[in-house]
C-alpha positions as CSV (number, residue, x, y, z in Angstrom):
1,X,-26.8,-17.7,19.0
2,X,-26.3,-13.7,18.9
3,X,-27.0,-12.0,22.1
4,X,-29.0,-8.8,22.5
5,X,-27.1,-5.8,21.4
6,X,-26.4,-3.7,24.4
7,X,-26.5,0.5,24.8
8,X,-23.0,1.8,23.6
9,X,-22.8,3.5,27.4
10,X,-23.2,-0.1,29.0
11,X,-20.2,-1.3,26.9
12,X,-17.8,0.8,27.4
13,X,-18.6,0.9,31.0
14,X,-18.0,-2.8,30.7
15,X,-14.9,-2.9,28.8
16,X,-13.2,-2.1,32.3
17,X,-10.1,-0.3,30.6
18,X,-8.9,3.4,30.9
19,X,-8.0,5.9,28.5
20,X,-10.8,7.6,26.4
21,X,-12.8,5.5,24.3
22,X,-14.8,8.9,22.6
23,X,-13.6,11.8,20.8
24,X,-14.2,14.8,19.3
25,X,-16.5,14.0,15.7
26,X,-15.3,15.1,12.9
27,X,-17.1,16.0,9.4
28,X,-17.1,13.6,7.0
29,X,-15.3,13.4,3.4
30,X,-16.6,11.5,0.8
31,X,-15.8,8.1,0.5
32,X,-12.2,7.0,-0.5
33,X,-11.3,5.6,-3.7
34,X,-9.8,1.9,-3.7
35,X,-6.1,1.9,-3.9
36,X,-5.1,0.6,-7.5
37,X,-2.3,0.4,-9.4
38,X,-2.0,-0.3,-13.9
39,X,-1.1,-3.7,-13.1
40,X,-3.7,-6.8,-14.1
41,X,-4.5,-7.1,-10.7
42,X,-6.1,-4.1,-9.6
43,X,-7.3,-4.2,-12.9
44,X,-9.3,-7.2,-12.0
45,X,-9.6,-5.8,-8.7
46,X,-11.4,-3.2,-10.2
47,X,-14.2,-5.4,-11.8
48,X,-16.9,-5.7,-8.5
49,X,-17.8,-8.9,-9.8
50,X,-14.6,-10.3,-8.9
51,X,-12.1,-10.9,-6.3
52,X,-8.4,-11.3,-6.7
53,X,-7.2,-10.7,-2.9
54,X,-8.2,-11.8,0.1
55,X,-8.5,-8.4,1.1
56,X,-10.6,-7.0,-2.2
57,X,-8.2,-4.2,-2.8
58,X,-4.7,-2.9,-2.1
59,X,-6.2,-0.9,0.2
60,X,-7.5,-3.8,3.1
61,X,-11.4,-2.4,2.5
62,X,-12.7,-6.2,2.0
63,X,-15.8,-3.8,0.6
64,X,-17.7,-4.6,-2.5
65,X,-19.8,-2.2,-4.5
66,X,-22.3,-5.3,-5.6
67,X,-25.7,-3.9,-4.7
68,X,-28.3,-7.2,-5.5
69,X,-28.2,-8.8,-1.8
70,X,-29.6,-5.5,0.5
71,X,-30.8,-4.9,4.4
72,X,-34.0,-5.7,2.6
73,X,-33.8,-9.2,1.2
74,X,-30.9,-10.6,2.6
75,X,-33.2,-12.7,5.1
76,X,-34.4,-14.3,1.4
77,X,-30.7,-15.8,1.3
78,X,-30.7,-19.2,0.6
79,X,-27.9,-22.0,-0.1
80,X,-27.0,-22.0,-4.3
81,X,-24.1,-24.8,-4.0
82,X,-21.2,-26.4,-2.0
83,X,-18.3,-28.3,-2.1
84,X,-16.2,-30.7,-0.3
85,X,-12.5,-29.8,0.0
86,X,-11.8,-33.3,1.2
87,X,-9.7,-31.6,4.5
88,X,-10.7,-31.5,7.9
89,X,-8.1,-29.0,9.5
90,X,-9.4,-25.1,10.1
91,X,-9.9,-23.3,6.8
92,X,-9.0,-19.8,7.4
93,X,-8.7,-19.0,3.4
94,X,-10.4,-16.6,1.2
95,X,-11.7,-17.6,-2.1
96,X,-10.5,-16.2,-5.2
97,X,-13.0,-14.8,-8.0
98,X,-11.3,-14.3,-11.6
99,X,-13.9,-14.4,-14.9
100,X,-15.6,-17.2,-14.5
101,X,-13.5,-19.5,-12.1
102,X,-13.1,-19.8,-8.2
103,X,-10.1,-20.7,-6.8
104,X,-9.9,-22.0,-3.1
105,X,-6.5,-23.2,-1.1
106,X,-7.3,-25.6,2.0
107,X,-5.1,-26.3,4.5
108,X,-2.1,-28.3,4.7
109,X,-1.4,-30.3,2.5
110,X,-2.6,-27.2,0.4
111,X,-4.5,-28.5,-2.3
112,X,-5.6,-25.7,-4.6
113,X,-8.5,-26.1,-6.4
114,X,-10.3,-24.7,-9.5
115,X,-13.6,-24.8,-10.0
116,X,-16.2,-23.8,-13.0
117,X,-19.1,-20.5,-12.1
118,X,-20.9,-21.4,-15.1
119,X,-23.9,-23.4,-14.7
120,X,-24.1,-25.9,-12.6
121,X,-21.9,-24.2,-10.7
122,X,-19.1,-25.8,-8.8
123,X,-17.8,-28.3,-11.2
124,X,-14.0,-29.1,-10.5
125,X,-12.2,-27.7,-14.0
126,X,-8.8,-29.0,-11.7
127,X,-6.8,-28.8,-8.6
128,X,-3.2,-28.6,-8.0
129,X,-1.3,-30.6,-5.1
130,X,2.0,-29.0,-4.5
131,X,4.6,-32.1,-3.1
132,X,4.2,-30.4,0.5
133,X,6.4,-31.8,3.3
134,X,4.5,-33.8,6.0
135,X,7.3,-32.8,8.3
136,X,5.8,-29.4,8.3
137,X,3.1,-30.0,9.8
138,X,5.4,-30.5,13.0
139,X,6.2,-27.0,12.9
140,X,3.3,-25.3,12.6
141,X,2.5,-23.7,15.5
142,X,-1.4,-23.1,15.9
143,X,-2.8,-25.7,12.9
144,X,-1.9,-26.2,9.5
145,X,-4.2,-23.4,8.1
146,X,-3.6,-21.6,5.1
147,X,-5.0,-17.8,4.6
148,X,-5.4,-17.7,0.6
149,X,-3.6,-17.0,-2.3
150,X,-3.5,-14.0,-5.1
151,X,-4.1,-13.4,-8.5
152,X,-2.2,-11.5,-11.2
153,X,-0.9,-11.5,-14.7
154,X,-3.2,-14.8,-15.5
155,X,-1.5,-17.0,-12.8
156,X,-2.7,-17.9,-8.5
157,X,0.2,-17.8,-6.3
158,X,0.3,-19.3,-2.7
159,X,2.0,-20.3,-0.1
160,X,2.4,-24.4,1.2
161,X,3.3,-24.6,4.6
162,X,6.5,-26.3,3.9
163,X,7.8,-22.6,3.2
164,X,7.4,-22.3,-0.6
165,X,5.8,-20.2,-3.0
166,X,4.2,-21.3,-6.0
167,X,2.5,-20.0,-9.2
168,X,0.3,-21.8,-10.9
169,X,-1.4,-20.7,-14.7
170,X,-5.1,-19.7,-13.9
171,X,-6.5,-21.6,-16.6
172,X,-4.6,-25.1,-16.9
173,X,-3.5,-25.4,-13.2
174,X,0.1,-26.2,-14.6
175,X,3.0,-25.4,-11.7
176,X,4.9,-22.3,-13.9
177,X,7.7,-22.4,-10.7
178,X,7.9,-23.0,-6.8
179,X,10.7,-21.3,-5.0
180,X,11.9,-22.3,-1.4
181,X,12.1,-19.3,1.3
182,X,12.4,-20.9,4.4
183,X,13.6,-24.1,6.2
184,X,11.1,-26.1,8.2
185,X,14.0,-28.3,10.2
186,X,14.6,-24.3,12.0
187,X,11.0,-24.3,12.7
188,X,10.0,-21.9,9.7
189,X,6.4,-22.7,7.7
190,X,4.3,-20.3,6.3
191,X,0.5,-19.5,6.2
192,X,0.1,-16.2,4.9
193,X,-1.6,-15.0,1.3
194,X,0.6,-13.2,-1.1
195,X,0.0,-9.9,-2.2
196,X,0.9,-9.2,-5.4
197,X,2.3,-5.5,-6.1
198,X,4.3,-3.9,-9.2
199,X,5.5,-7.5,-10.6
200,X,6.4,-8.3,-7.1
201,X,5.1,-11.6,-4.9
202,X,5.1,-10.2,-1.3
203,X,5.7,-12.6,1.4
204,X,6.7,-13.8,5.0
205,X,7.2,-16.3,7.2
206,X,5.5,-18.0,10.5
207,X,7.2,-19.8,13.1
208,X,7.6,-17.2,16.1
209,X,7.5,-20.2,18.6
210,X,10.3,-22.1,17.2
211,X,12.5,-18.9,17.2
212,X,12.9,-18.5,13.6
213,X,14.1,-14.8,12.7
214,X,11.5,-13.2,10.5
215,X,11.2,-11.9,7.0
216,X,9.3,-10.3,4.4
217,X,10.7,-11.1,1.2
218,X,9.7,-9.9,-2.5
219,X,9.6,-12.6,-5.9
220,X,9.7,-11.7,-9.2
221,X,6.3,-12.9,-10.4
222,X,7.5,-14.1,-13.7
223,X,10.3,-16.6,-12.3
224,X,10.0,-16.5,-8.7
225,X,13.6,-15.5,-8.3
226,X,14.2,-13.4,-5.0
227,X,14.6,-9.6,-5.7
228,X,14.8,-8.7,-2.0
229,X,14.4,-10.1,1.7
230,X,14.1,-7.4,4.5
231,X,14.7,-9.3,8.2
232,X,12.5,-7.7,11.1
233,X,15.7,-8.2,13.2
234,X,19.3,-7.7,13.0
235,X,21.8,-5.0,11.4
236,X,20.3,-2.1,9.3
237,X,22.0,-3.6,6.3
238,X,19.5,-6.7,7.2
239,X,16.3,-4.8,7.7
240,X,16.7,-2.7,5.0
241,X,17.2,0.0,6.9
242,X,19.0,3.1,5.2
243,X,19.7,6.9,4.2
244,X,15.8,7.3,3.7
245,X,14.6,5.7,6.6
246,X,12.5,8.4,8.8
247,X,10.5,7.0,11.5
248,X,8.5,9.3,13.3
249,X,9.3,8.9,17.3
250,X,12.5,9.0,18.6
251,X,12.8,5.4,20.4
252,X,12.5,4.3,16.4
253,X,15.4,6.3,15.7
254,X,19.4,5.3,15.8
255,X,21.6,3.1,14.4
256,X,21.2,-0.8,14.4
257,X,18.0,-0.7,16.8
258,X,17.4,-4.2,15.6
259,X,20.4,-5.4,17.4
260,X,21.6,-3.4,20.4
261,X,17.4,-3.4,21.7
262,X,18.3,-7.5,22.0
263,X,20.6,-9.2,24.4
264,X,23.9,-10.3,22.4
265,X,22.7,-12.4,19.5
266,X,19.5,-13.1,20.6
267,X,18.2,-11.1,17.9
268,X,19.2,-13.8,16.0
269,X,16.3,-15.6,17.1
270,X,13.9,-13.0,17.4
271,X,11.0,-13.6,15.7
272,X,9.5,-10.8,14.2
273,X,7.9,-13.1,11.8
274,X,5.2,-11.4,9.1
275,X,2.7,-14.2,8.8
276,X,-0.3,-11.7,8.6
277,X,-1.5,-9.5,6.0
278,X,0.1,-6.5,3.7
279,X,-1.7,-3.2,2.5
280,X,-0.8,-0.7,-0.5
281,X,-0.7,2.5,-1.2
282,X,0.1,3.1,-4.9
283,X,0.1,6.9,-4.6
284,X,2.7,6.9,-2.1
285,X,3.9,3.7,-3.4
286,X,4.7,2.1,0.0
287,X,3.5,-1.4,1.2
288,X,2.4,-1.3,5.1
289,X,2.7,-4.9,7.0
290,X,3.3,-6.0,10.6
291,X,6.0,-8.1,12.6
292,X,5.0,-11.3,15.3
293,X,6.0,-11.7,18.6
294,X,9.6,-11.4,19.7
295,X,11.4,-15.2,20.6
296,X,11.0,-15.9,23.2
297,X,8.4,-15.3,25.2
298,X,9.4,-15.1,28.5
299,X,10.2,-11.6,28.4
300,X,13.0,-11.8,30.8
301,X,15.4,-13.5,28.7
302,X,15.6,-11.0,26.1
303,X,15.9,-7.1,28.1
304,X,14.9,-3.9,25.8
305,X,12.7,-3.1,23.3
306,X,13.4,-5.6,20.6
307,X,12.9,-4.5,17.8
308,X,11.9,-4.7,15.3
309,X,9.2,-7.4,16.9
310,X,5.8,-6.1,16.8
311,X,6.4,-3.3,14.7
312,X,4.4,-1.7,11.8
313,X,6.9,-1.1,8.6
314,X,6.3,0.7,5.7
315,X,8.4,0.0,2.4
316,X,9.4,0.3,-0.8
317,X,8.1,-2.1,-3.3
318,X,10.7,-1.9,-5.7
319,X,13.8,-2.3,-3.2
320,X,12.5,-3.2,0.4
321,X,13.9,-0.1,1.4
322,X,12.3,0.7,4.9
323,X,10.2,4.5,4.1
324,X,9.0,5.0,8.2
325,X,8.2,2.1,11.2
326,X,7.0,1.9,14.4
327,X,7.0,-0.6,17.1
328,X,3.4,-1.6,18.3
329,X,4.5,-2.6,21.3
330,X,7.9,-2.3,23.0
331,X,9.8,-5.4,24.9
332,X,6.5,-7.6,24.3
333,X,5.6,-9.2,27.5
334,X,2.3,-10.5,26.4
335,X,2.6,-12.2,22.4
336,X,0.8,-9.1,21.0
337,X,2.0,-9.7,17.5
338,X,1.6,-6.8,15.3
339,X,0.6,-9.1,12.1
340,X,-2.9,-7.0,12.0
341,X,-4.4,-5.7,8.9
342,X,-3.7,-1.9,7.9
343,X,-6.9,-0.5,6.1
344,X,-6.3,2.3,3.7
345,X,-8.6,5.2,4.1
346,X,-8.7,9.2,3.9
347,X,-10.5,10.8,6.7
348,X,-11.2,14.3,8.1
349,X,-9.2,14.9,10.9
350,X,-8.4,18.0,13.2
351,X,-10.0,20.0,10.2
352,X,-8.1,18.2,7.5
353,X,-8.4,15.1,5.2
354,X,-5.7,13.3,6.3
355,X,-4.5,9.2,4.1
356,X,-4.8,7.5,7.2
357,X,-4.3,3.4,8.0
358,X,-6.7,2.4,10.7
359,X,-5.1,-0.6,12.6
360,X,-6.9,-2.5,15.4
361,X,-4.0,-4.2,17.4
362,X,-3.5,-7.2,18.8
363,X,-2.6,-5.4,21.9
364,X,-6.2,-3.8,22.6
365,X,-5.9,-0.6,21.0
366,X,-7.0,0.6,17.2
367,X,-4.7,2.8,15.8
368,X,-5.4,5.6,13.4
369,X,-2.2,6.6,12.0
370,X,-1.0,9.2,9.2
371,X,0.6,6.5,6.9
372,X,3.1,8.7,4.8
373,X,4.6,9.1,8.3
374,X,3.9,6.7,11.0
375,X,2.3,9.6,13.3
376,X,-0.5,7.8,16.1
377,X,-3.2,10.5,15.6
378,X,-5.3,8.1,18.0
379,X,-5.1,5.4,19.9
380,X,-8.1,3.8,21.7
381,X,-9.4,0.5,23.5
382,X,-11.8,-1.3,21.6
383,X,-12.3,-3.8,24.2
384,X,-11.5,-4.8,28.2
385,X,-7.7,-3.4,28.3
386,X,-5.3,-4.0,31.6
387,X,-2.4,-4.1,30.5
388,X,-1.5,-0.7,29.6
389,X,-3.8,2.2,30.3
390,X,-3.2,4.5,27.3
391,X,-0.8,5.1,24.3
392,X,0.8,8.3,25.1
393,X,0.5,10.8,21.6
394,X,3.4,12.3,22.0
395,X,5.9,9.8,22.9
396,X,3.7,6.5,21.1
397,X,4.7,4.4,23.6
398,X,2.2,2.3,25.5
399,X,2.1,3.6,29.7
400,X,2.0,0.2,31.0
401,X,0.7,-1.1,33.7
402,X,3.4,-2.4,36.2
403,X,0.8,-5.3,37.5
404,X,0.6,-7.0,34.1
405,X,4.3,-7.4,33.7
406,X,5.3,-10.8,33.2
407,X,8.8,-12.0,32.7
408,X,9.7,-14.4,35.9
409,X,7.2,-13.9,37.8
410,X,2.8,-14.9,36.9
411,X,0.6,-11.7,36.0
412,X,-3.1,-12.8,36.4
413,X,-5.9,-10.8,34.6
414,X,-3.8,-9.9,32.0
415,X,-6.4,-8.3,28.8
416,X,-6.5,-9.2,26.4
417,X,-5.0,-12.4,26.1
418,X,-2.1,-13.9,23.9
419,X,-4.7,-13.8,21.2
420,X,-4.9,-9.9,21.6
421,X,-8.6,-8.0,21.0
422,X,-8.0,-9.1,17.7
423,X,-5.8,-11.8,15.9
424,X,-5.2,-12.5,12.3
425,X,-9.1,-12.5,11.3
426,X,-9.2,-9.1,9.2
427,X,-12.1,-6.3,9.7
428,X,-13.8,-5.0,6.5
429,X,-15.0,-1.1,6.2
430,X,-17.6,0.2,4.3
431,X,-16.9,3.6,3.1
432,X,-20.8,4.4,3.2
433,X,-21.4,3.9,6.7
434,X,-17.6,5.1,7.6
435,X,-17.6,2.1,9.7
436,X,-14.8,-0.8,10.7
437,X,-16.3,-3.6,10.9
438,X,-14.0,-6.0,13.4
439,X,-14.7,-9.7,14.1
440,X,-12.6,-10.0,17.4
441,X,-11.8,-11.7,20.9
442,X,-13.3,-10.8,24.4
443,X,-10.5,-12.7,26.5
444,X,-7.8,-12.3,29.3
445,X,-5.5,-14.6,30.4
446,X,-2.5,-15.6,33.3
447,X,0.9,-15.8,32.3
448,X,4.2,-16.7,33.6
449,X,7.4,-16.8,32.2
450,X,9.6,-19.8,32.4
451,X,12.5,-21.0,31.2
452,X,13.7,-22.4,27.7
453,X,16.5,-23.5,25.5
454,X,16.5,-23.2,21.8
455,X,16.9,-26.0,19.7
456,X,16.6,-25.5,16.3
457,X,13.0,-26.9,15.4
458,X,11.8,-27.4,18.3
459,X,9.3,-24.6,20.3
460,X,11.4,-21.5,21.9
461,X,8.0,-20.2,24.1
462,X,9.6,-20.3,27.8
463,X,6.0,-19.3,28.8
464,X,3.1,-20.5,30.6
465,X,-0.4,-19.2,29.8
466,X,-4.1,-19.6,30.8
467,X,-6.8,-18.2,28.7
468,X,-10.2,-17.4,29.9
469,X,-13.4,-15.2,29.2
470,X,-13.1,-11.2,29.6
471,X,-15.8,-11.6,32.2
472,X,-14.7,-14.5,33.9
473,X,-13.1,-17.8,34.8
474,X,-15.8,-19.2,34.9
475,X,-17.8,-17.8,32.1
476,X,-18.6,-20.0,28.7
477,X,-21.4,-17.4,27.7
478,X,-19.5,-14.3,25.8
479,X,-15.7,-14.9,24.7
480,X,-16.4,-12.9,21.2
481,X,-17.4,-9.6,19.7
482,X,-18.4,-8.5,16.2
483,X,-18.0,-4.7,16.8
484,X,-18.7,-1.6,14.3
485,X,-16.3,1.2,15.3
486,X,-16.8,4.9,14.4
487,X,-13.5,5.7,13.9
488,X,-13.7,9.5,13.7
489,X,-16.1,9.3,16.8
490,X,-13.0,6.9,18.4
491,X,-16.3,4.6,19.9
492,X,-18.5,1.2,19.2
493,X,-21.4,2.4,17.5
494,X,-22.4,-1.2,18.2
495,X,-21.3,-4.3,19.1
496,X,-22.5,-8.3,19.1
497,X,-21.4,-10.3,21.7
498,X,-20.7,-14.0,20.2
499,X,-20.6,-17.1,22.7
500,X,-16.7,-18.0,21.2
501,X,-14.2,-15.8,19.8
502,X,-15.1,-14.3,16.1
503,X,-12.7,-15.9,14.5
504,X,-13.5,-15.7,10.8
505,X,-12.8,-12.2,8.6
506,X,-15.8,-9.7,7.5
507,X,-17.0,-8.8,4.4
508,X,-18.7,-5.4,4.1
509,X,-21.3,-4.5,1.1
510,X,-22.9,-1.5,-0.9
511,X,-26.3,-3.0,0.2
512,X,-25.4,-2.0,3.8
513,X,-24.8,-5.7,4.1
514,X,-22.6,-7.1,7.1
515,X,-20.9,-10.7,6.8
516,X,-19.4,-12.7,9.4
517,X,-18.6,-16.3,10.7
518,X,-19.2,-17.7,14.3
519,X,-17.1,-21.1,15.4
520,X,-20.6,-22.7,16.7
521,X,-21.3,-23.3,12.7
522,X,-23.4,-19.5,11.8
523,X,-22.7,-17.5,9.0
524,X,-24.6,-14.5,10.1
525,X,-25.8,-11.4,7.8
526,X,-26.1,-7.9,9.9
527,X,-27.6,-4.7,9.1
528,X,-24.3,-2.6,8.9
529,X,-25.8,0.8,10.4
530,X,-27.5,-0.6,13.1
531,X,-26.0,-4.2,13.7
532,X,-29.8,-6.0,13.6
533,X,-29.6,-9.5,12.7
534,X,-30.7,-10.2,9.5
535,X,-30.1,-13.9,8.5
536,X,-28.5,-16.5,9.8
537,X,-27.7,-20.3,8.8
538,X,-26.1,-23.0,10.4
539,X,-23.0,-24.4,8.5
540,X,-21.6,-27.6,9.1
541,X,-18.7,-27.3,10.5
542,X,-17.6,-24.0,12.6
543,X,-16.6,-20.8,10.7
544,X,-13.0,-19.1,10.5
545,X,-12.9,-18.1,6.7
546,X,-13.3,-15.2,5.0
547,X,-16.5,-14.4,3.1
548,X,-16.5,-12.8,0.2
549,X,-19.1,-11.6,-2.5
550,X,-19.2,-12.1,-6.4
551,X,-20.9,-11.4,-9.5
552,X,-21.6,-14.7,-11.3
553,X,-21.2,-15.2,-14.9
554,X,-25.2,-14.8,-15.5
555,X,-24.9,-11.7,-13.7
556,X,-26.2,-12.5,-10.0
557,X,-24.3,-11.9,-6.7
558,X,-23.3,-14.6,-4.7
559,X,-21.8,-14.4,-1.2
560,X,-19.3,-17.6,-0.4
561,X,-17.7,-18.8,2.9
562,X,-15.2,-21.4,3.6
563,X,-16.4,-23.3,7.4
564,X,-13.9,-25.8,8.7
565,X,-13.0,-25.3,12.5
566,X,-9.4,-25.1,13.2
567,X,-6.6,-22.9,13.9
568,X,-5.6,-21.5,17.1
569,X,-9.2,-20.7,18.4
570,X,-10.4,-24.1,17.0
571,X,-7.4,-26.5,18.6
572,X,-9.9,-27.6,21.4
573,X,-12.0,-29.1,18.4
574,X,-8.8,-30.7,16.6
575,X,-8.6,-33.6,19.4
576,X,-6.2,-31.2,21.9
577,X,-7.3,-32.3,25.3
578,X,-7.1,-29.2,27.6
579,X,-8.6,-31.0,30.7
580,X,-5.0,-32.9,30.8
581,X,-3.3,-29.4,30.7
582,X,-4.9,-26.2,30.8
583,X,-1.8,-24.8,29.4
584,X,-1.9,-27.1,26.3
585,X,-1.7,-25.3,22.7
586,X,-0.5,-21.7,24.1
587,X,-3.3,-22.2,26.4
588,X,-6.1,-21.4,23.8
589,X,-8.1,-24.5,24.3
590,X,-8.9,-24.2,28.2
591,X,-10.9,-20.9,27.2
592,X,-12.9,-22.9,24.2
593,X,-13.0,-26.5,26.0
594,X,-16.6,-26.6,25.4
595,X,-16.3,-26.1,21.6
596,X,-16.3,-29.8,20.5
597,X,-19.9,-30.2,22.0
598,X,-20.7,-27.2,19.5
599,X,-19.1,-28.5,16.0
600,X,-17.4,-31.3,14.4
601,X,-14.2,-31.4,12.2
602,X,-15.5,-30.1,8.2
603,X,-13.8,-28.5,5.4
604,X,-16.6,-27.1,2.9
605,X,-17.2,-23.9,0.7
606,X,-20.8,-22.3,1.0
607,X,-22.3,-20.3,-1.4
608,X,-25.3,-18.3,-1.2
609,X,-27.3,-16.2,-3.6
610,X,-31.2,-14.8,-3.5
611,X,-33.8,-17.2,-4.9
């Protein structure tokens, strides 16, 4: 159910956290161009009746310029045609859109399937089933999701969560190679999507629990061979750190940060790992992507800064070489990841257009940032913040607050929680209402370090946590938010409170057309100036996908969701029994323990279209 929209004054009053949360407006420059690049893929990317990337475009904009659905008939939305991926594990993927074929990726055991636009829509043409290892499932941290895969140069590549990447050919589904990257017997898996850049298939590894050391590594997309791997900890030789490495604050600068900011050799297994999502810049040719959570947890076991664990880098594509990076947040204490999206956009700031990323952190605050540099030019809550009280400008370090610190000893009231304001689930922006759109959490937790001993596959945490609403202990009414954020204005324009954490992505539309899943089984259409509820239909299984929108091949536009309740948010529905221990899963499920009476286990695709 969505609640009333409140008066932006009541919410910020509300969000309890200091700093400013307005700012000086800004005019407004005309609305950015899509980053693109002469490769097939942004070719295709260019095409608004496809979609090649989870993300849209290079640029993280998860905007299409399809006009047929508006604010004015999208109440007329009705459903055009499903299918049953035959898996009943959280279905966090995005589905692909190339001619006149959707491809979809479920969950483990990551099944990727093919099937026919052309009417009747949503015949299978074929599926691929990679030999995925059973063992991972073991070491998968927070379910066995998947977050899509990524087309170029006629082929889908994706990740199995038995640490390999695979391409497959587009049109006959045949495997054209599968490379290993990781080990799952250390704990490593992976879940990310690809992002395919310059003949280059970008990506990382998960497994920041089991105290893996984490990577972002680059295949050639014709053989799959490894043409560089850049470590997020470890020597500069490692991190692919060099002459032409500039970071923009000095605590980013020196020699070897990424092993004299650890204890000895604990770097080694320092997490770091880049599970989430990669932007790109083709003009200043640079990639922009986000490390995980330093191992372990308990903060006290591993003094200094850490890095580089919950950092932002921004590369090279052709060599890995690191261009700039900043750390997120210093010495972690609280498993705010910086795996976050990095949305590409040019805005008018301080009198000048300035290519800017907009980041909304795990850690509370959204980021706008110059990206050829790494410069914060603002950093602001976007929901109930304790643990720090600002990001100092000049310094771009967080001023923490000295109550929330964890290590040996239990912080309660700690916002936001593990989760952070916002986890993986990625924003959309629409670049004709200059809004971020940002499907995100509205919890705070307890935590308290403990003790813990590495064995290799096995968790590394050392941590015990206790999630809960923002408002409450005791409160099962408001744990979500789907907020529209000015970001010149640095303020919620508006903002939907959700009864459980928004945990699917957002898909933003020329037709001033908001998407967005809830976990209690809506997919829910929104007026993206004003946030009014436009339609709304009940799905059958709770909703952490990623919409997206197509033109099919009779030339009508289609909006298409995966539901299927899982992952982190969804464990409570997965059989995890939090009443036995309220620190079970992370202690995620305690805050959603009421979830199961609101969906059942699914795994479906949706699609929608006008009559």
């Amino acid at each position: 159910m969505r609640m009333k929209l409140l008066p932006i004054s009541a919410l910020l009053a509300a969000a309890a956290c200091s700093g400013q949360d307005t700012g000086p407006a800004a005019v407004r420059e005309p609305a950015p161009g899509v980053a693109t690049s002469d490769s097939e893929t942004s070719s295709a990317g260019r095409d608004d009746g496809m979609w090649v990337m989870p993300a849209r475009d290079y640029a993280a904009t998860r905007y299409s310029n399809l006009t047929e659905i508006t604010a004015d008939n999208a109440d007329k939305l009705r459903l055009a045609w499903s299918f049953s991926t035959g898996v009943l594990r959280g279905h966090e993927a995005a589905p692909l859109v190339v001619g006149s074929t959707m491809y979809i990726v479920t969950p483990f055991p990551n099944i990727l399937y093919a099937l026919d636009l052309r009417p009747p829509a949503g015949r299978l043409k074929w599926k691929y089933e990679p030999p995925t290892a059973r063992a991972a499932q073991g070491v998968a941290c927070c379910d066995v999701v998947n977050r899509g895969a990524a087309f170029a140069d006629g082929r889908i590549f994706f990740n199995t969560l038995d640490a390999h990447t695979v391409a497959v050919d587009a049109e006959t589904g045949k495997e054209i190679w599968r490379t290993k990257l990781g080990e799952i017997n250390r704990g490593e898996s992976m879940t990310m999507a690809p992002l395919v850049v310059k003949g280059k298939v970008l990506v990382g590894n998960s497994g920041g629990e089991f105290g893996v050391r984490g990577w972002l590594t680059a295949l050639d997309a014709a053989n799959g061979k490894i043409a560089w791997r850049a470590y997020s900890t470890g020597p500069d030789r490692d991190v692919l750190i060099g002459s032409g490495f500039r970071p923009f604050y000095p605590q980013d600068q020196g020699q070897d940060l990424g092993v004299t900011s650890w204890p000895a050799e604990q770097w080694k297994l320092g997490g770091g790992t880049v599970w989430g999502w990669i932007s790109y810049d083709p003009e200043l040719d640079l990639i922009y992507y986000g490390t995980g959570n330093p191992g372990v947890w308990n903060p006290a076991l591993r003094p200094g800064d850490n890095k580089w664990a919950s950092s932002l880098f921004a590369r090279d594509p052709d060599t890995g070489e690191a261009r700039w990076a900043y750390q997120t947040t210093p010495h972690d204490e609280h498993d705010f990841d910086g795996v976050n999206e990095s949305v590409l956009v040019d805005l008018a700031i301080g009198g000048r257009t300035r290519k800017v990323m907009l980041r909304p952190e795990r850690n509370g605050f959204l980021y706008v940032m110059d990206r050829a540099t790494g410069e914060i030019l603002s950093a602001d809550p976007y929901g109930k913040v304790t643990w720090a009280s600002k990001v100092d400008l000049t310094t771009g370090r967080p001023e923490i607050n000295q109550a929330m610190r964890t290590g040996n000893r239990r912080a309660t009231g700690v916002c936001p929680a593990a989760p952070g304001m916002k986890d993986w689930q990625p924003v959309a922006w629409s670049p004709r209402t200059r809004l971020l759109y940002i499907p995100h959490n509205h919890l705070c937790m307890d935590y308290e370090g403990t003790e813990a001993n590495y064995i290799a596959g096995t968790p590394y945490v050392g941590a015990s946590v206790r999630m809960y609403s923002a408002e409450g202990k005791g409160d099962t009414t408001y744990r979500g938010n789907f907020t529209a954020w000015d970001p010149i204005a640095r303020k919620a324009r508006w903002r939907i409170k959700e009864k459980f954490p928004v945990w699917s992505g957002a898909l933003a539309t020329a037709g001033d057309v908001v998407f967005y899943g809830t976990m209690d089984r809506s997919f829910v259409a929104l007026h993206a100036r004003t946030g009014s509820v436009l339609w709304q239909m009940q799905l059958g299984s709770g909703i952490i996908g990623q919409p997206i929108t197509y033109r099919g091949p009779e030339g009508k536009q289609y909006v298409a969701v995966l539901s299927g309740v899982g992952g982190w948010a969804g464990a409570a529905a997965l059989g995890v029994l939090p009443e036995e221990d309220p620190t079970i899963a992370l202690g995620f499920p305690i805050a959603v323990s009421d979830l199961p009476r609101y969906t059942p286990q699914g795994g479906t695709l949706a699609v929608f279209a006008l009559p």
